[in-house]
Every structure is written in C-alpha cells, then in structure tokens.
C-alpha positions in Angstrom: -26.2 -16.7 24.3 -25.9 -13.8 22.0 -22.9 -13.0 19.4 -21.2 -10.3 21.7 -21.0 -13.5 24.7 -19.4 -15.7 22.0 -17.0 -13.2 20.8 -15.9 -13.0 24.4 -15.4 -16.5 25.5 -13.6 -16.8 22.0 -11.3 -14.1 22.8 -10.3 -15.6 26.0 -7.6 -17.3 24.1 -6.9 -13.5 22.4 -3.4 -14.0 22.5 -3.1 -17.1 21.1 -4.5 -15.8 18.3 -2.6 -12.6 17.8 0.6 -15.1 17.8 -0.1 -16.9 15.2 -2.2 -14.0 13.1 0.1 -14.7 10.5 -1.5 -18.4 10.0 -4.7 -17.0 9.4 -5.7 -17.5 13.3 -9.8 -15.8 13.7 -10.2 -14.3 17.0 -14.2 -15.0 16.8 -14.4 -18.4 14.5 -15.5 -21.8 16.7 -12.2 -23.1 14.7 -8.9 -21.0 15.5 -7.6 -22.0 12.6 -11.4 -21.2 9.9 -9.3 -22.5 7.1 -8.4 -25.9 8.4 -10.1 -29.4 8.9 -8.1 -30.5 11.1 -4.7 -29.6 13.9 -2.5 -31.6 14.5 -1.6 -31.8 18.3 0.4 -34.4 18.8 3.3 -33.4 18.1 3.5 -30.8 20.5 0.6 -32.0 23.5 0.2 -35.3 22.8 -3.1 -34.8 22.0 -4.6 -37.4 19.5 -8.4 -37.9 20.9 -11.2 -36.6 23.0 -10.2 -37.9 26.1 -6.2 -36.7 25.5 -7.6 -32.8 24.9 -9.9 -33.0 27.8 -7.8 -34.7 30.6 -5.3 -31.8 29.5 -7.6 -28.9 29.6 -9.5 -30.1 33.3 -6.0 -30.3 34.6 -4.2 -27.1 33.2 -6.7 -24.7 33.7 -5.9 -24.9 37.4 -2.5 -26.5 38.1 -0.8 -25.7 34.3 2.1 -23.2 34.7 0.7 -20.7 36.7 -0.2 -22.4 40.5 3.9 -22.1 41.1 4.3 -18.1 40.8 0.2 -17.8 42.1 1.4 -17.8 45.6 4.0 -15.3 45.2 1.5 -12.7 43.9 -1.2 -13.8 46.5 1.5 -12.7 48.9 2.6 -9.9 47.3 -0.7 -8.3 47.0 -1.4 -9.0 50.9 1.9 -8.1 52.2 3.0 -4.4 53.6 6.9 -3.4 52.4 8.4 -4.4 54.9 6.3 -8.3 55.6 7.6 -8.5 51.5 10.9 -7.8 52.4 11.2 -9.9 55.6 9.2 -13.0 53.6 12.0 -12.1 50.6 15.1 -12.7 53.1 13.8 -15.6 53.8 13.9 -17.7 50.7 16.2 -19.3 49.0 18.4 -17.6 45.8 16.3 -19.7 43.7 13.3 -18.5 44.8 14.3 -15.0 44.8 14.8 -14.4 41.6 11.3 -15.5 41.0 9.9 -13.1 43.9 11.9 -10.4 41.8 10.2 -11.2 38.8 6.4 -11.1 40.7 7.6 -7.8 42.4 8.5 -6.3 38.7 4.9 -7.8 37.0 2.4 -7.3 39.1 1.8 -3.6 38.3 0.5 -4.9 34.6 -0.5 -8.4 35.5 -2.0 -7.5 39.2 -3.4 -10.5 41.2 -4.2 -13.0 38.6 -0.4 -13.3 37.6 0.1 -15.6 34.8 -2.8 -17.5 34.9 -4.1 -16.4 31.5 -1.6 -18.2 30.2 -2.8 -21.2 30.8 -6.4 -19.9 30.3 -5.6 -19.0 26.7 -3.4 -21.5 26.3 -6.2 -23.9 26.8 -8.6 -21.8 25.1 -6.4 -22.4 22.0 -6.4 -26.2 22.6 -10.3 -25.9 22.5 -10.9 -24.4 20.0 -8.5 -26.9 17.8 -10.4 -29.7 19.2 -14.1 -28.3 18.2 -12.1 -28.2 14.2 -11.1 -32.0 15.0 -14.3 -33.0 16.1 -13.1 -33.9 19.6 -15.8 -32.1 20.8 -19.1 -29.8 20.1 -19.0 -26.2 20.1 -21.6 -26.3 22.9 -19.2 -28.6 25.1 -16.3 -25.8 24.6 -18.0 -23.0 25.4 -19.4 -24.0 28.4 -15.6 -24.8 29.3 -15.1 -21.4 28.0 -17.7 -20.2 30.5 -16.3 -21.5 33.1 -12.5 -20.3 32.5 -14.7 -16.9 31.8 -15.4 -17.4 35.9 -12.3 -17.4 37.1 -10.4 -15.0 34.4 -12.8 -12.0 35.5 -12.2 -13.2 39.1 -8.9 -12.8 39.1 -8.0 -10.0 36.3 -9.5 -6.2 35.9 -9.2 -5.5 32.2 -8.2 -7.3 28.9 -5.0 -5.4 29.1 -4.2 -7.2 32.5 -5.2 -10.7 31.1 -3.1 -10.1 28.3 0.1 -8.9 30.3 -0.3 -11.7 32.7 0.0 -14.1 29.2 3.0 -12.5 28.0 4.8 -12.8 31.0 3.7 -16.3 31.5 5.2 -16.9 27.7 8.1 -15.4 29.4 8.5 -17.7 32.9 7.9 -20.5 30.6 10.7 -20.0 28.3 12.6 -19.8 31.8 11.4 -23.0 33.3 14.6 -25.3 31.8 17.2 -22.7 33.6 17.2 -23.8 37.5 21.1 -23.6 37.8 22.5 -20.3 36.2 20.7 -17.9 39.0 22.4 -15.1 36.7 21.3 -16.4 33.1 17.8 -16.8 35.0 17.6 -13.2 36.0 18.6 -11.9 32.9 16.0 -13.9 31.0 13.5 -12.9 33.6 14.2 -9.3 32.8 13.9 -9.0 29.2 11.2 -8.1 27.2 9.0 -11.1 25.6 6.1 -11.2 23.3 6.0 -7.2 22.9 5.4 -8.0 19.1 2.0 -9.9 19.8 1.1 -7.3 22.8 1.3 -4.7 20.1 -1.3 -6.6 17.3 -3.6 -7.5 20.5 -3.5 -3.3 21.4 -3.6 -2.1 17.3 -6.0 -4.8 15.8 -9.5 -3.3 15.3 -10.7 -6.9 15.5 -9.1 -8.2 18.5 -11.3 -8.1 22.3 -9.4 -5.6 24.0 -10.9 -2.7 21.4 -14.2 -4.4 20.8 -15.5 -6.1 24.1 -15.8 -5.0 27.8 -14.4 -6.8 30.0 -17.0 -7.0 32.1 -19.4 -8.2 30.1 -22.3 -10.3 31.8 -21.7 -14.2 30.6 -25.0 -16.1 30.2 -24.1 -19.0 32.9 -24.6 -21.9 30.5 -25.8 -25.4 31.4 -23.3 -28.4 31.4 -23.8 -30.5 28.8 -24.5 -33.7 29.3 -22.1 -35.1 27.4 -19.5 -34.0 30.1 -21.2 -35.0 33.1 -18.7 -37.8 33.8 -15.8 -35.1 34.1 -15.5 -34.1 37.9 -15.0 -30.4 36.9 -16.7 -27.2 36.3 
C-alpha cells in the first residue's frame, strides 16, 4: 500500500486529531500521539488490553452513537416534503426535536449523518492501541480499510465526513438531556466544534487539503491474527 493510502486511512480519524493538535496529535503517524509510549484509556473507555480496544472498536463502528439518528437521515433523504412532514406529525416531542436537528444537518453531513463520529472516534482508539502494543500496524489498518468501506459509502467529500463528526460531537454532548425538550433544542442548535472545523479547513497538513476523497484503497488481506473476530 503506498504512502498516499496510508495517509488516508490515518486521516479517517482527521478530527480527532485536529482536537487535540495542541497535544502534539500527527495526522499521518501509526501513533496519534508520535511523542508517547503509551495512552492511557482507561480512564475514559475502559480500555486496558487487546481484547478491551477490540471488542470496543468491532462494536462501535456500527452500533456506536450514530445507528439512533441513522434512520432519521435514511428517511429524510428518501422522503418528498410532505411524507417528511406527515412522518414528523407523527412522533413523539422527543423525537422531534431530534428530526429537527437531521432536517437542519443534513445539507453539510448528507446521508451518512454522524457516523464519522464514531468512525474517527474509533480511528483514534486505533491508533492509541498500535502506541500500546495492543495491536500491529498491519491489524489497524486493515480495520482502517474496512471503516475506509463504509465512510466513502456513505459520505461525498472530507468536508461531509468532517461535518457529520462535529455534529455527532454535538448530539453527544446532548445525549444526558431527555427531559428539558427546551434546553435540548437549544443545545441542538448551537454551534459546536467550529474551532476544530476551522484547523481541519486551514491546516496545510490535514486530509481535506492534501488527499482526494476518492482515492482508490488497496483492499488489504485480513490478518491472521484477527481471524477469530466475526467482523470485517
């Protein structure tokens, strides 16, 4: 695989690293972190081995934070006006709000939603375990390959990916509010992240000004060593 398919996979989890720029976060180093030998995880995913980081990754990729709003966009991006409107009417206040909020983002996020956040999410959590030795580089990128898959299935441009991240960061900051429908809203409606979507626009180094997002990923072969996980 040459440099340019690394580079990509690596930048899969793009906004991860523009958050945390500031703690010397490499958008193209096999360790997010270059100057470390070792994250610490625990604390805040209970993740202390190689079995911990990989149950966690095989599960979020596809039913993390995004599978809840998924289905609203699905809809949205199927339904006329009016079939929106009538399938709007008929959910609950709760719900609602969170139609609202798909109706508002999908313009910048389109059909993909907020699955990035979990993709670079994940990517992040990779990447932390290659510098702990939880896995091989070889073993993440193929998992970067495959979240690769479904990330150009489902988004058009870096810019998308990126948006549908940022508003994930923003539903999840939500996710403790279920009984202040107003407070909800409100927090629903107000800008989040816009520092980090800036750095990922500006920075010369990060994917969205260096990579296409289309670029052709050499479809790697799974490693052995992860032939006992039921995924892929």
């Amino acid at each position: 695989m040459n440099q340019d398919c690394v580079d990509w996979l690596y930048g899969l989890s793009a906004p991860m690293v523009a958050l945390n720029k500031r703690y010397g976060a490499s958008y193209t180093s096999p360790s997010f972190f270059p100057d470390r030998t070792f994250v610490d995880m625990e604390d805040d995913w209970g993740i202390d081995s190689r079995q911990a980081l990989l149950n966690c990754v095989f599960n979020m990729v596809d039913d993390g934070h995004a599978p809840i709003l998924s289905r609203y966009y699905s809809v949205y991006s199927r339904f006329s006006e009016s079939e929106w409107r009538d399938y709007c009417q008929a959910q609950d206040d709760y719900q609602k709000v969170f139609l609202a909020f798909v109706e508002q983002t999908f313009c910048v996020c389109g059909y993909g939603g907020i699955r990035s956040w979990d993709y670079a999410r994940m990517g992040y959590l990779l990447r932390n375990g290659t510098t702990n030795k939880y896995i091989s580089e070889e073993e993440a990128l193929w998992i970067f390959s495959r979240i690769a898959t479904r990330s150009q299935y489902f988004y058009r441009s870096w810019h998308h990916y990126c948006a549908g991240w940022a508003i994930g960061f923003q539903y999840w900051e939500t996710l403790n509010n279920k009984e202040d429908l107003e407070a909800l809203r409100c927090e629903l409606t107000r800008a989040s992240q816009t520092h980090t979507m800036k750095i990922l626009i500006s920075d010369k180094d990060s994917p969205c000004n260096r990579l296409p997002w289309y670029t052709e990923i050499d479809e790697l072969e799974k490693p052995e060593s992860l032939a006992e996980y039921d995924w892929s």
